[in-house]
C-alpha positions in Angstrom: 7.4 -263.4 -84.3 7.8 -266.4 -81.3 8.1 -263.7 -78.9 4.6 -262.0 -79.9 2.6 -265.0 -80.0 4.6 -266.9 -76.2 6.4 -263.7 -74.8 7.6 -265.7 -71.7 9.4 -267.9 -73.9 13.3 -268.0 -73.9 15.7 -269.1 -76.7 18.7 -270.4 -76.6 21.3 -270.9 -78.9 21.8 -274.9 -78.5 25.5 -276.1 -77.4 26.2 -279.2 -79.9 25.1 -279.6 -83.3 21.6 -281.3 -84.0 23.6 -284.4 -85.1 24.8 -284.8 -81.1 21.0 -285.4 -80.8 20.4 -288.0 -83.4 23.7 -290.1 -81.9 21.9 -289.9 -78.2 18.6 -291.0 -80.1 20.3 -293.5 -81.5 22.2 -295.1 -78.3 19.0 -294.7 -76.4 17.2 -297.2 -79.1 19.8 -299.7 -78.8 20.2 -299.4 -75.1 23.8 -298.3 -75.1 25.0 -296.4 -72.3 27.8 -294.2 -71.8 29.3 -291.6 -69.4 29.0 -287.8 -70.1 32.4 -287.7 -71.0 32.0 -290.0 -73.5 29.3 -288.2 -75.5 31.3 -284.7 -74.9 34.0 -286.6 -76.7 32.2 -287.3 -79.7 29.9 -284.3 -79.9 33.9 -282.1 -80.2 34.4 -284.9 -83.1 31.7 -283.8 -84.6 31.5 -281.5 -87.7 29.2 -280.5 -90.1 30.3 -280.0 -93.9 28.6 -277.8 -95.9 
Protein backbone atom coordinates (compact mmCIF):
# COMPACT_ATOMS: atom_id res chain seq x y z
CA UNK A 1 0.00 0.00 0.00
CA UNK A 2 3.27 2.62 0.72
CA UNK A 3 4.50 1.75 -2.61
CA UNK A 4 1.14 2.77 -4.46
CA UNK A 5 0.67 6.04 -2.80
CA UNK A 6 5.24 7.06 -2.80
CA UNK A 7 6.46 4.41 -5.45
CA UNK A 8 10.09 5.94 -5.28
CA UNK A 9 10.15 5.17 -1.78
CA UNK A 10 12.58 2.41 -0.45
CA UNK A 11 12.33 0.27 2.71
CA UNK A 12 14.66 -1.05 4.65
CA UNK A 13 14.68 -3.48 7.18
CA UNK A 14 16.41 -1.40 10.23
CA UNK A 15 19.83 -2.94 11.65
CA UNK A 16 19.32 -2.52 15.66
CA UNK A 17 16.22 -2.77 17.46
CA UNK A 18 14.03 0.43 18.03
CA UNK A 19 15.30 0.38 21.71
CA UNK A 20 19.11 1.25 20.15
CA UNK A 21 17.10 4.48 19.14
CA UNK A 22 15.62 5.41 22.40
CA UNK A 23 19.34 4.88 24.19
CA UNK A 24 20.91 7.46 21.43
CA UNK A 25 17.81 9.73 22.22
CA UNK A 26 18.49 9.45 25.53
CA UNK A 27 22.50 10.22 25.48
CA UNK A 28 21.79 13.04 23.14
CA UNK A 29 19.34 14.77 25.94
CA UNK A 30 21.90 14.49 28.52
CA UNK A 31 24.78 15.42 26.29
CA UNK A 32 26.68 12.17 26.67
CA UNK A 33 28.96 11.30 24.04
CA UNK A 34 30.42 8.14 22.98
CA UNK A 35 32.44 6.45 20.22
CA UNK A 36 30.66 4.17 17.58
CA UNK A 37 32.08 1.37 19.13
CA UNK A 38 30.63 2.09 22.15
CA UNK A 39 26.96 2.16 21.02
CA UNK A 40 27.67 -1.11 18.71
CA UNK A 41 28.56 -2.64 21.97
CA UNK A 42 25.39 -2.00 23.58
CA UNK A 43 23.02 -2.22 20.73
CA UNK A 44 24.62 -6.45 20.47
CA UNK A 45 23.58 -6.30 24.44
CA UNK A 46 20.55 -5.55 23.54
CA UNK A 47 17.46 -7.97 23.51
CA UNK A 48 14.00 -7.73 23.31
CA UNK A 49 11.76 -10.25 25.48
CA UNK A 50 8.67 -11.11 24.41
Amino acid sequence: MLKEKLPDTTLTRPVYPVLAGAVAAADMNIGQTRTDEQYEKIFEQITIVS
